[in-house]
DSSP file (Angstrom, degrees, kcal/mol; ACC not computed):
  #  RESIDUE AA STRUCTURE BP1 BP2  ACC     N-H-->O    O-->H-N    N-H-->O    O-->H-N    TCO  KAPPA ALPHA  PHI   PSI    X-CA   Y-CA   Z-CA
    1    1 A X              0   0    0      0, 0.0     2,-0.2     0, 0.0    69,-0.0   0.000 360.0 360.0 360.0 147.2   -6.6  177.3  -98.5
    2    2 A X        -     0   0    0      1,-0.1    67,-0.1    74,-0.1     0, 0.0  -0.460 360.0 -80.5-104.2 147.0   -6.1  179.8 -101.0
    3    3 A X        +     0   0    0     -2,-0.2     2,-0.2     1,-0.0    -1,-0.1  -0.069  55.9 166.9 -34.7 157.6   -4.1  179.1 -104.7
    4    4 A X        -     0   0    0      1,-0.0    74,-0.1    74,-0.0    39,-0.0  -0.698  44.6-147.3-165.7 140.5    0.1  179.0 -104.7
    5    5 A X        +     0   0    0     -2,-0.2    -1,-0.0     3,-0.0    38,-0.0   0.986  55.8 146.2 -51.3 -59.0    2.6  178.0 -106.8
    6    6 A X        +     0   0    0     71,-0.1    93,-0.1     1,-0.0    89,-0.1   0.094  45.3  41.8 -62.0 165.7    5.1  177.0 -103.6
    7    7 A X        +     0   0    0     91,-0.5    88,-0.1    88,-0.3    89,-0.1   0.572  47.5 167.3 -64.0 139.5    7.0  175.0 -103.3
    8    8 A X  S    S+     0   0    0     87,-0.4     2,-0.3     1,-0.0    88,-0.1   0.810  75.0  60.9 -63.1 -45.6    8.8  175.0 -106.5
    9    9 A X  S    S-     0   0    0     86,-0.3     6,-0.2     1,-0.1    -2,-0.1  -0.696  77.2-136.7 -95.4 113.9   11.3  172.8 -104.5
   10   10 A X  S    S+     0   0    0     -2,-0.3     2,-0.2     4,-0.1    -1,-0.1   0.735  91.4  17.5-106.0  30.6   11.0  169.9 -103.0
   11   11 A X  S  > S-     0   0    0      1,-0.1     4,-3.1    89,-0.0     5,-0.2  -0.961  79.5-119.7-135.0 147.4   13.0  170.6  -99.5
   12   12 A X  H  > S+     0   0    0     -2,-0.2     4,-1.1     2,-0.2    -2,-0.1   0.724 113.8  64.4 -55.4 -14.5   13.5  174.2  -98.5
   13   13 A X  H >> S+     0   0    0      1,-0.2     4,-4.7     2,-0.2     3,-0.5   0.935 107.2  42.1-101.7 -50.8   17.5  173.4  -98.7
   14   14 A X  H 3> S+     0   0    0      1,-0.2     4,-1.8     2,-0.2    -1,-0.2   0.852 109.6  53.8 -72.6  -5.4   17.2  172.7 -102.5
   15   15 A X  H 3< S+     0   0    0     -4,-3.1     4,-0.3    -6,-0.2    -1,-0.2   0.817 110.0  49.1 -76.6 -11.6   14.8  175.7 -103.4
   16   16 A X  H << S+     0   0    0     -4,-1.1     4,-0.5    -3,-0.5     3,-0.3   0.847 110.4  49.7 -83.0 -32.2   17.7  177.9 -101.6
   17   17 A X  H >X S+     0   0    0     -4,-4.7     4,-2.6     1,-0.2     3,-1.7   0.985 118.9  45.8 -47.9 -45.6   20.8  175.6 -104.3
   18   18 A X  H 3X S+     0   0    0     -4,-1.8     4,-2.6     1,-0.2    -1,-0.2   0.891 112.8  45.4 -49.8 -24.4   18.0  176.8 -107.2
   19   19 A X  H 3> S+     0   0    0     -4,-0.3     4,-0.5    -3,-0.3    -1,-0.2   0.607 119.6  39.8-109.8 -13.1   17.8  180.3 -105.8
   20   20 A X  H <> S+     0   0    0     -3,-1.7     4,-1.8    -4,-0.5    -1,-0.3   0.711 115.6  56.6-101.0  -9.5   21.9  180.5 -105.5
   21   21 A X  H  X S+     0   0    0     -4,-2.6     4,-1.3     2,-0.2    -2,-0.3   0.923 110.3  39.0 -75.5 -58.9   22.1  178.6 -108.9
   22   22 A X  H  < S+     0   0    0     -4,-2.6    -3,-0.2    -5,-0.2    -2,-0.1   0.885 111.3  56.3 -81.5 -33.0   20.1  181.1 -110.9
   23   23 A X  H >< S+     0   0    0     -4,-0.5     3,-2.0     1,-0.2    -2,-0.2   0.990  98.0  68.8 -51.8 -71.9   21.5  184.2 -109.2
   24   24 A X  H 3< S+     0   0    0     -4,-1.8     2,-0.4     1,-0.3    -2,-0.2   0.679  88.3  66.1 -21.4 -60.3   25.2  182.7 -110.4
   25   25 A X  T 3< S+     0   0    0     -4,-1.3     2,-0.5     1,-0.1    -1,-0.3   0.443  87.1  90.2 -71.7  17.6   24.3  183.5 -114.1
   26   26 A X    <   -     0   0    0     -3,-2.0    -1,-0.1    -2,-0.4     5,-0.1  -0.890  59.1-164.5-114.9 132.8   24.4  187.0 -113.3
   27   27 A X  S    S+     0   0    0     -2,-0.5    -1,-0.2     1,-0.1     2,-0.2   0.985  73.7   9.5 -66.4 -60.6   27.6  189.2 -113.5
   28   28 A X  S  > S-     0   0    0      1,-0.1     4,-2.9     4,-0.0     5,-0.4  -0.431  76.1-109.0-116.7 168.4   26.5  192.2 -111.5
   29   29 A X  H  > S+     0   0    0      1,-0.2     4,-0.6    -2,-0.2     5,-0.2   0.660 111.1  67.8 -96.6  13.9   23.8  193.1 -109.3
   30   30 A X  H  4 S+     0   0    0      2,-0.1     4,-0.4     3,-0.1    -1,-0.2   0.631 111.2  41.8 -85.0 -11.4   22.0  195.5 -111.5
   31   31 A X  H  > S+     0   0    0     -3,-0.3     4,-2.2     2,-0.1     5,-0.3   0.823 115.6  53.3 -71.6 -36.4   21.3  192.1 -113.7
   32   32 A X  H  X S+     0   0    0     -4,-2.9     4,-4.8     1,-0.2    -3,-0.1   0.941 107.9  46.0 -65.4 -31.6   20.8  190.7 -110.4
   33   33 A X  H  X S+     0   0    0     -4,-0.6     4,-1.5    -5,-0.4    -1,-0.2   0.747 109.1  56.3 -75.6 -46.7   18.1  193.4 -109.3
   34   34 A X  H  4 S+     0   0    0     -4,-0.4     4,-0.4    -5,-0.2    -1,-0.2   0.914 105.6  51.9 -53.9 -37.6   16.3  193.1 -112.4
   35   35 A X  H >X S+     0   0    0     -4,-2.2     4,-4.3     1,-0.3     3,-2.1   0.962 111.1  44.0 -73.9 -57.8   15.9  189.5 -111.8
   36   36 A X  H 3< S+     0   0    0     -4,-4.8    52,-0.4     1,-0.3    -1,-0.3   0.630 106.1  57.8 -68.8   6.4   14.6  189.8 -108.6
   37   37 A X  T 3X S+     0   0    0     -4,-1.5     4,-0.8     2,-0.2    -1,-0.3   0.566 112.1  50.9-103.1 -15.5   12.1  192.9 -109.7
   38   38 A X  H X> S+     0   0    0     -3,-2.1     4,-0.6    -4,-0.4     3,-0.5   0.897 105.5  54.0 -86.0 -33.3   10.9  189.9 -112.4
   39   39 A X  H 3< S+     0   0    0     -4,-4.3    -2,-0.2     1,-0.3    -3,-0.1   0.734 102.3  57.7 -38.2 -25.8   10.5  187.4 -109.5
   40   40 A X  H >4 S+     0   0    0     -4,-0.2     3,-1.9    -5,-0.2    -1,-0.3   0.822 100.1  54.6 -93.3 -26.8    8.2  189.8 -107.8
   41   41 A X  H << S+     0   0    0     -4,-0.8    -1,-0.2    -3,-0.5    -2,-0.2   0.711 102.0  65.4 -82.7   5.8    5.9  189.8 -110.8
   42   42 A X  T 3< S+     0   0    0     -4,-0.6    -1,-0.4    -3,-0.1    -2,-0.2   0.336  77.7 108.6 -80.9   0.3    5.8  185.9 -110.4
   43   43 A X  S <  S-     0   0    0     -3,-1.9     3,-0.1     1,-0.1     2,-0.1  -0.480  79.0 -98.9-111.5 165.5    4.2  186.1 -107.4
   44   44 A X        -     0   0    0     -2,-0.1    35,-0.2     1,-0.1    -1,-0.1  -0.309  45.9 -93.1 -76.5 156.8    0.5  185.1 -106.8
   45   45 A X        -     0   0    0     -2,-0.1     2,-0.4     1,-0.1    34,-0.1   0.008  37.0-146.6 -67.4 170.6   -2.3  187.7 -106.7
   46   46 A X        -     0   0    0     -3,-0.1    -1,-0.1    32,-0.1     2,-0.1  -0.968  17.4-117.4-137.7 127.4   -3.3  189.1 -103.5
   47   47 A X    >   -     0   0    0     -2,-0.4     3,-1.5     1,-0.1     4,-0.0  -0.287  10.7-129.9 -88.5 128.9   -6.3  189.9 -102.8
   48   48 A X  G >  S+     0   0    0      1,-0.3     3,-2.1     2,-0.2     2,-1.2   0.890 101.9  69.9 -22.5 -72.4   -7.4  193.5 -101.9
   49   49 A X  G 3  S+     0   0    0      1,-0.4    -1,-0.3     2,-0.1    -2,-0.0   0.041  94.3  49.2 -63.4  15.1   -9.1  192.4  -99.2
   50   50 A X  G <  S+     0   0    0     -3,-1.5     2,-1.2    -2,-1.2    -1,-0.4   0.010  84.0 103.3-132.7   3.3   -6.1  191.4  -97.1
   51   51 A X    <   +     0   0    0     -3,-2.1     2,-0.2     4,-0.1    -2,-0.1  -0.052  59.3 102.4 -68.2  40.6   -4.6  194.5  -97.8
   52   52 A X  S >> S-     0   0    0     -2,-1.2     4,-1.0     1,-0.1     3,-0.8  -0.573  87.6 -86.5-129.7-161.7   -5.4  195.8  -94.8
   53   53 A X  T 34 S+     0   0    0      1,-0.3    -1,-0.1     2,-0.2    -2,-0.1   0.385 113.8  64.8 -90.8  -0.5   -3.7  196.6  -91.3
   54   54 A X  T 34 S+     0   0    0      1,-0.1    -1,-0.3     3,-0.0    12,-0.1   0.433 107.9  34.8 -68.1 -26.6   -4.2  193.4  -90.0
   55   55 A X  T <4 S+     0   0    0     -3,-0.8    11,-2.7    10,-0.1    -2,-0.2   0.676  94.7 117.8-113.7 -16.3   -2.0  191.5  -92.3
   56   56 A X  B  <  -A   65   0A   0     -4,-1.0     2,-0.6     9,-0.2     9,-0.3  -0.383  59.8-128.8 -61.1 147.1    0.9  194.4  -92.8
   57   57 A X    >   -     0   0    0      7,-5.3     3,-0.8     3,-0.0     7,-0.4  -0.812  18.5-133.9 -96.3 143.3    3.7  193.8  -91.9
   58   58 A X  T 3  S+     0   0    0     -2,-0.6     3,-0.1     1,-0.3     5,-0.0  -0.639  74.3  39.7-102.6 162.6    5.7  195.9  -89.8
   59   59 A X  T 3  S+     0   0    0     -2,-0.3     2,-0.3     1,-0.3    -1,-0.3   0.393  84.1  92.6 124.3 -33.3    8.6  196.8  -90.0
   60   60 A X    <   -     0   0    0     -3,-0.8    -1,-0.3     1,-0.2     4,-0.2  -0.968  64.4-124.7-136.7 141.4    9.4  197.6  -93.7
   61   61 A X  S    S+     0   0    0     -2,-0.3     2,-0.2    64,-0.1    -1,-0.2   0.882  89.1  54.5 -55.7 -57.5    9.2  200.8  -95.5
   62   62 A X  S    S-     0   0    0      1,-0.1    -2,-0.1    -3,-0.1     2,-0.1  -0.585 103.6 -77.7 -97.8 169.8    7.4  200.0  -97.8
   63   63 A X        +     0   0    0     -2,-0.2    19,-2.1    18,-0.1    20,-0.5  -0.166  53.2 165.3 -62.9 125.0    4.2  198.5  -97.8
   64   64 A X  E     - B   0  81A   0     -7,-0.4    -7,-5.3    17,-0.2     2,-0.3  -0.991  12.5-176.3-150.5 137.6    3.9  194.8  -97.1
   65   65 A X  E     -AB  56  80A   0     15,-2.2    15,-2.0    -2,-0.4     2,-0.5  -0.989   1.6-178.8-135.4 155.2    1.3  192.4  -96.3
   66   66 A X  E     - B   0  79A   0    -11,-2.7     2,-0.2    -2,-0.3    13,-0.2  -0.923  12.9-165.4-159.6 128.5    1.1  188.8  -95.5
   67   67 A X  E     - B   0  78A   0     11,-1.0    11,-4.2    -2,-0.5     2,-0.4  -0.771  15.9-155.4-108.9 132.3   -1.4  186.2  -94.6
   68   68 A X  E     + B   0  77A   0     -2,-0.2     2,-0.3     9,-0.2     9,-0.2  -0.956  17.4 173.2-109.0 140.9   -0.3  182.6  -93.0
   69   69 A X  E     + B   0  76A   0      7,-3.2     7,-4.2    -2,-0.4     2,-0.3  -0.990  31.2  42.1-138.3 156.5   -2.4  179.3  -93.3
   70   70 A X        -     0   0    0     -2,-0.3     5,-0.2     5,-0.2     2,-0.2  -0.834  65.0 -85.6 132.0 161.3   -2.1  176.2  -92.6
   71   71 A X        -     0   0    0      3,-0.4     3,-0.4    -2,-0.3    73,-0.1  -0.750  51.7 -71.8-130.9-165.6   -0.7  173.8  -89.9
   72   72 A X  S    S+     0   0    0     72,-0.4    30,-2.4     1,-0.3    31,-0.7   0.804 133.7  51.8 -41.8 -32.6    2.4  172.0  -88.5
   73   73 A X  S    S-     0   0    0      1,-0.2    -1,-0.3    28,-0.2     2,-0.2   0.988 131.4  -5.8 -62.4 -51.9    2.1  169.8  -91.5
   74   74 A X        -     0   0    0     -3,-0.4    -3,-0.4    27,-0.2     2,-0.4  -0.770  54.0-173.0-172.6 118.0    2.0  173.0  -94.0
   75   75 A X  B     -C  100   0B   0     25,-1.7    24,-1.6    -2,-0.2    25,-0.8  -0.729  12.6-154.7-111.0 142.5    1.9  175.9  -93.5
   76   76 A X  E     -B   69   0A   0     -7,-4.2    -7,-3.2    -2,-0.4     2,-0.5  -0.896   4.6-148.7-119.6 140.6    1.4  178.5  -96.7
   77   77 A X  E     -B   68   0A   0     -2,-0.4     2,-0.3    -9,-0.2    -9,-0.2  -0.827   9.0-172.8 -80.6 114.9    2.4  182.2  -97.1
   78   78 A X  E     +B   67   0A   0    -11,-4.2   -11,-1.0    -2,-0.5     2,-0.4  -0.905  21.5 154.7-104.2 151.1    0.7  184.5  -99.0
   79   79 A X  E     +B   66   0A   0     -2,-0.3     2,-0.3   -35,-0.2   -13,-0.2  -1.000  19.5 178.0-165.7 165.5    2.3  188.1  -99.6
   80   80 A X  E     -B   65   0A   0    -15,-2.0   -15,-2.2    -2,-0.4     2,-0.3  -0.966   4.7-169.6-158.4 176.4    2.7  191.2 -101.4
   81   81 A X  E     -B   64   0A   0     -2,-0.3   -17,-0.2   -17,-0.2   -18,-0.1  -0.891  27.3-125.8-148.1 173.0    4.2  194.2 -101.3
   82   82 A X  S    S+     0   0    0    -19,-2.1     2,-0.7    -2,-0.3   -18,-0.1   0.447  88.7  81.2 -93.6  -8.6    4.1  197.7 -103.3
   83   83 A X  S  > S-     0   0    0    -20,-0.5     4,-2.1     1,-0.1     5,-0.1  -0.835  70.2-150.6 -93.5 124.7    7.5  197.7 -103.9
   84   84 A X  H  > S+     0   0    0     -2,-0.7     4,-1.7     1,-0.2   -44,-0.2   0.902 102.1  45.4 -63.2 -42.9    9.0  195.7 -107.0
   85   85 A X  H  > S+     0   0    0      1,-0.2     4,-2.8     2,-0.1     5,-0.3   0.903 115.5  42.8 -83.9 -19.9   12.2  195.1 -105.4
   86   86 A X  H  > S+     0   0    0      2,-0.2     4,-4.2     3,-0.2    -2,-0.2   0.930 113.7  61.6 -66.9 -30.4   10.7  194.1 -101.8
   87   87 A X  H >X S+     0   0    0     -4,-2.1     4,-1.5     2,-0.2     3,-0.8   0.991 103.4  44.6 -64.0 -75.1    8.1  191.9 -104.2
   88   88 A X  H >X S+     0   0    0     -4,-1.7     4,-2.3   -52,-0.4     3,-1.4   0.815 113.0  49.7 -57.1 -39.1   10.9  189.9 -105.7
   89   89 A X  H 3< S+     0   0    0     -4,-2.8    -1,-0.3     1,-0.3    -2,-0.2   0.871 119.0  50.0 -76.7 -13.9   12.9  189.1 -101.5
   90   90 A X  H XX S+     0   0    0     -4,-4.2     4,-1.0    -3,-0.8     3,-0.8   0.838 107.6  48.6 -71.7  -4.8    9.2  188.2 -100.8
   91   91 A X  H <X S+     0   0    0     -4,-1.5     4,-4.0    -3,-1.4    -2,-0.2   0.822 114.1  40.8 -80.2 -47.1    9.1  186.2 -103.5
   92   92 A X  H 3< S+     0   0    0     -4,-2.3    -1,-0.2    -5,-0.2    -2,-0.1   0.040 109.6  61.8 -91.5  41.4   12.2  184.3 -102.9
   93   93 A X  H <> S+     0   0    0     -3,-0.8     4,-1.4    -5,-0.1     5,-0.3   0.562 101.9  49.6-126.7 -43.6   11.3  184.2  -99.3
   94   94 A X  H  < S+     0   0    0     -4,-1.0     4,-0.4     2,-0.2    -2,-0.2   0.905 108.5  61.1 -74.9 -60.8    8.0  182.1 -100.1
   95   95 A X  T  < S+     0   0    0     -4,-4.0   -87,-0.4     1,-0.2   -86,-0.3   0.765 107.9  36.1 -44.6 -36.9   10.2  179.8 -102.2
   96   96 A X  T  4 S+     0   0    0    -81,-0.1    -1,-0.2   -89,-0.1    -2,-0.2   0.878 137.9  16.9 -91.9 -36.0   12.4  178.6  -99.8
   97   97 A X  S >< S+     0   0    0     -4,-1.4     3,-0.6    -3,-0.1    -3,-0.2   0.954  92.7  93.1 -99.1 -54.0    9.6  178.5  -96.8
   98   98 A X  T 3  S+     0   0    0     -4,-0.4   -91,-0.5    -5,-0.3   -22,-0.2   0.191  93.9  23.5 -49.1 162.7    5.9  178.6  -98.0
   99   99 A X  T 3  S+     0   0    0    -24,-1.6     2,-0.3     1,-0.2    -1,-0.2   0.782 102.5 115.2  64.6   8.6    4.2  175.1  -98.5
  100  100 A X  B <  S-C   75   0B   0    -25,-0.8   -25,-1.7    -3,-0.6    -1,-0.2  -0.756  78.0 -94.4-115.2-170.1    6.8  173.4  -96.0
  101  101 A X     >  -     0   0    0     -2,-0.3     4,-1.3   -27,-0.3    -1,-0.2   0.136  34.2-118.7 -65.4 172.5    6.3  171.8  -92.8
  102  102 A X  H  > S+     0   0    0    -30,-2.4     4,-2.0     2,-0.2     5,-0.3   0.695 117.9  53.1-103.4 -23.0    6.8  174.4  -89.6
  103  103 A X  H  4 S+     0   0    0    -31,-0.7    -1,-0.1     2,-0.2   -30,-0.1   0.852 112.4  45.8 -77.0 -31.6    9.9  171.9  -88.4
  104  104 A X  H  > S+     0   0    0      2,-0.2     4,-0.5     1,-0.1    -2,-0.2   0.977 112.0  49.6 -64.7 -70.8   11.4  172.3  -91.9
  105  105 A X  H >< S+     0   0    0     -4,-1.3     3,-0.7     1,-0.3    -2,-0.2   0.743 115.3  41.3 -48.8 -32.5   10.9  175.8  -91.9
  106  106 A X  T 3< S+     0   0    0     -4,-2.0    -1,-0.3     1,-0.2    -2,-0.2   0.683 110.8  57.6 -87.3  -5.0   12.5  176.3  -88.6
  107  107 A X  T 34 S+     0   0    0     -5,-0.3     2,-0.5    -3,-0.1    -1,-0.2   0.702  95.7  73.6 -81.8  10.0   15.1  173.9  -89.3
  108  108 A X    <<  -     0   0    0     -3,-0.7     2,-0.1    -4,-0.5    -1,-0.0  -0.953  67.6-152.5-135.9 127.1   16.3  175.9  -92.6
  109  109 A X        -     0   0    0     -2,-0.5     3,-0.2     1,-0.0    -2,-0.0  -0.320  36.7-109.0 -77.6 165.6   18.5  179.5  -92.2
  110  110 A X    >   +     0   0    0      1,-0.2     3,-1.6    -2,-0.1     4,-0.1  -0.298  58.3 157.8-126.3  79.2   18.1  181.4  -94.7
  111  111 A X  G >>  +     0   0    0      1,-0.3     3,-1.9     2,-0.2     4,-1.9   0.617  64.9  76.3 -33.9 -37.1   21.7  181.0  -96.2
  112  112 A X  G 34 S+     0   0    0      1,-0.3     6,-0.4    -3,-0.2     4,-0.3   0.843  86.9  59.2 -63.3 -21.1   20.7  181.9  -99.6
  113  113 A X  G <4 S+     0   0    0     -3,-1.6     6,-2.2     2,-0.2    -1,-0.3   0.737 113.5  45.0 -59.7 -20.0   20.6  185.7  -98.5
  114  114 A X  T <4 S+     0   0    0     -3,-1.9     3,-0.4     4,-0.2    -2,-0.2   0.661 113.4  45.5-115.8 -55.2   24.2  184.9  -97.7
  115  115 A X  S  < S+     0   0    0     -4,-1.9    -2,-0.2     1,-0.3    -3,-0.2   0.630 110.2  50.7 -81.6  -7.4   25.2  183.0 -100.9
  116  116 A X  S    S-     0   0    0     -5,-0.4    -1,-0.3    -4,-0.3    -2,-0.1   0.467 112.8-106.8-128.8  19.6   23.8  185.2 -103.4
  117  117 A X  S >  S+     0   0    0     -3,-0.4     3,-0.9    -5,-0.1    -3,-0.1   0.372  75.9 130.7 107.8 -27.6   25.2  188.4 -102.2
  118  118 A X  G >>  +     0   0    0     -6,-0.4     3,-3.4     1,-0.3     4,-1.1   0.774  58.7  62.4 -27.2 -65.5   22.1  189.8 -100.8
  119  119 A X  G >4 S+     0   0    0     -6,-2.2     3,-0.5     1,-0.2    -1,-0.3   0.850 110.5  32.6 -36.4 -57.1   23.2  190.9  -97.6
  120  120 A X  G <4 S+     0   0    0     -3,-0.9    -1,-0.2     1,-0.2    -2,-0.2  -0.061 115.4  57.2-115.2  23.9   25.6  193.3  -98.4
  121  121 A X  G <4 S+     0   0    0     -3,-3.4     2,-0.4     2,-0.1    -1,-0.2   0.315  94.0  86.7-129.7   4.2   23.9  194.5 -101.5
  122  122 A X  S << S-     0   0    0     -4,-1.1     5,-0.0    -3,-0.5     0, 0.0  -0.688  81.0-105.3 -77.3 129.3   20.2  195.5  -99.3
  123  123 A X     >  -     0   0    0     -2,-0.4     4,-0.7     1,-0.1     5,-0.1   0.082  26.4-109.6   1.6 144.5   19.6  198.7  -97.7
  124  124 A X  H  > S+     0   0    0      3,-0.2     4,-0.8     2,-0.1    -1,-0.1   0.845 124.1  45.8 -72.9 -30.8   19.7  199.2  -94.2
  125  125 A X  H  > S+     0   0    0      2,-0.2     4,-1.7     1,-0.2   -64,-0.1   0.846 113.3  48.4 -89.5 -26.8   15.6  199.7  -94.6
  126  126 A X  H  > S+     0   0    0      1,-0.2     4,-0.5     2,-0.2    -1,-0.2   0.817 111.7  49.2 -63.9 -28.5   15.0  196.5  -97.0
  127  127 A X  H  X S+     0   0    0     -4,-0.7     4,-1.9     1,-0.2    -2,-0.2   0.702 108.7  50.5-106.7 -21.6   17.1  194.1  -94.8
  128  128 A X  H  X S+     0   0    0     -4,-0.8     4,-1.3     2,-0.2    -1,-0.2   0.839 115.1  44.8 -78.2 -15.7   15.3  195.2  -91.6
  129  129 A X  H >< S+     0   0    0     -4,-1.7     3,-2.4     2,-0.2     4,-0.4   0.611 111.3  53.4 -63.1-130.4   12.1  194.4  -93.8
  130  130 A X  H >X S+     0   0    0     -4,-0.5     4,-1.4     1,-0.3     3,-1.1   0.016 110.3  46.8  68.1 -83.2   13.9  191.1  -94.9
  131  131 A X  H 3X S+     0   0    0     -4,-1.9     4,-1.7     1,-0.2    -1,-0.3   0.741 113.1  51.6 -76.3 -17.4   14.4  190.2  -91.0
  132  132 A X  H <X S+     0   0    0     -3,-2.4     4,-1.3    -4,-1.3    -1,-0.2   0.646 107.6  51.1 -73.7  -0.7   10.8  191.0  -90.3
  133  133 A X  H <> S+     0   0    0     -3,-1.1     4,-1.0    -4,-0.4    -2,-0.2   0.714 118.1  36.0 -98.3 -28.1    9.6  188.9  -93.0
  134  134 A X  H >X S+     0   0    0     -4,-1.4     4,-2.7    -5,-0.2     3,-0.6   0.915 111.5  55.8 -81.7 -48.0   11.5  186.0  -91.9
  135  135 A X  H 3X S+     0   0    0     -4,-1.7     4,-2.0     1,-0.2    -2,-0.1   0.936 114.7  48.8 -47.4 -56.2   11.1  186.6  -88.0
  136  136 A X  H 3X S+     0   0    0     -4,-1.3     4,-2.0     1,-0.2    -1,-0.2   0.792 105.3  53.6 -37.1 -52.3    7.2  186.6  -89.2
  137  137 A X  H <X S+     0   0    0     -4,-1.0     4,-3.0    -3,-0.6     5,-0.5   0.941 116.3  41.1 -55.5 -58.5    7.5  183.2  -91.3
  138  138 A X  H  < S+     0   0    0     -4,-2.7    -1,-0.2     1,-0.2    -2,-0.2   0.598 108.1  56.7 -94.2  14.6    9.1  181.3  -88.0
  139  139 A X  H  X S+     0   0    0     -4,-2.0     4,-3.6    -5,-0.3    -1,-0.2   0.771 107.3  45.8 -80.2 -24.2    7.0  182.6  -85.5
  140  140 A X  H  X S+     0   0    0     -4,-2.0     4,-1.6     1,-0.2    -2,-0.2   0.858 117.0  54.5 -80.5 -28.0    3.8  181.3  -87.5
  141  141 A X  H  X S+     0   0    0     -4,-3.0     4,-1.6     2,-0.2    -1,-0.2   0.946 112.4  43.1 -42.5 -57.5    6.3  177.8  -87.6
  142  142 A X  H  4 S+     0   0    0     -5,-0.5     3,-0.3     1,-0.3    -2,-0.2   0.940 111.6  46.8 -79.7 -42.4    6.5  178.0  -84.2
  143  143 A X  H  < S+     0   0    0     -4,-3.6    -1,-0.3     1,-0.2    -2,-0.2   0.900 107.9  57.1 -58.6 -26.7    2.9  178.7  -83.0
  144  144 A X  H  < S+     0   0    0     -4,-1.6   -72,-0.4   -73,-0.1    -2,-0.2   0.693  91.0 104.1-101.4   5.7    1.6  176.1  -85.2
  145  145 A X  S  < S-     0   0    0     -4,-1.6     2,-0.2    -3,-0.3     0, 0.0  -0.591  89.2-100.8 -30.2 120.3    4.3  173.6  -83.1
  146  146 A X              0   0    0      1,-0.1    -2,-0.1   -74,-0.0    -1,-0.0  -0.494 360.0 360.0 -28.4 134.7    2.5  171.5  -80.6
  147  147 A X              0   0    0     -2,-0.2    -1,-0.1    -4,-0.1    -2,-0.0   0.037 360.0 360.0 -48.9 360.0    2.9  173.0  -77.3
């Protein structure tokens, strides 16, 4: 398995309190936007060599790719994107899931989209990149479910 930080946290339901906790210290969402375009430069390198059309995801305007590994126990995300703001909602997308279990991950919404304002501050084309980036995260939850 390849290096990661995640999880920060150690249940997805407290890395989504952290993730509504550190959004709270910001008054407006160009602070907020800022934050998350430094979240995306936290994230771990990604290797060229998965840059390729096997691992994009589709779905989102801009370019994004993402490799899962792992099993039921724990399964880990890796991702990037070319976009700085798309970097940072993968970035807080891999906090709340990568590095948990695939029963955690499908047991946990992902309410912090909710709680920090997100929803109704995305694009139409970023939050359908958003819901393919999640759909992606709990299908690979769900295949690596016994059958």
């Amino acid at each position: 398995m390849t290096e990661t930080p995640f999880p920060l946290e150690p249940t997805a339901a407290d890395a989504q309190a952290a993730i509504a906790d550190e959004f709270g210290f910001f008054g407006d969402w160009s602070e907020r936007y800022q934050y998350l375009i430094d979240l995306g430069r936290k994230l771990p390198a990604f290797p060229d060599a998965w840059k390729t059309d096997e691992h994009r995801l589709l779905g989102c305007q801009s370019l994004v790719w993402i490799v899962a590994e792992g099993d039921a126990e724990r399964l880990v995300f890796h991702a990037a994107s070319d976009s700085a703001i798309v970097s940072g909602l993968v970035y807080l997308a891999l906090r709340v899931y990568s590095g948990r279990s695939a029963a955690e991950i499908l047991a946990t919404e992902p309410d912090y989209i909710a709680h920090i304002g997100l929803a109704k501050h995305l694009s139409p084309t970023r939050s359908n990149g958003l819901a393919a980036l999640l759909a992606f995260i709990r299908e690979h939850a769900r295949a690596a479910l016994p059958q």
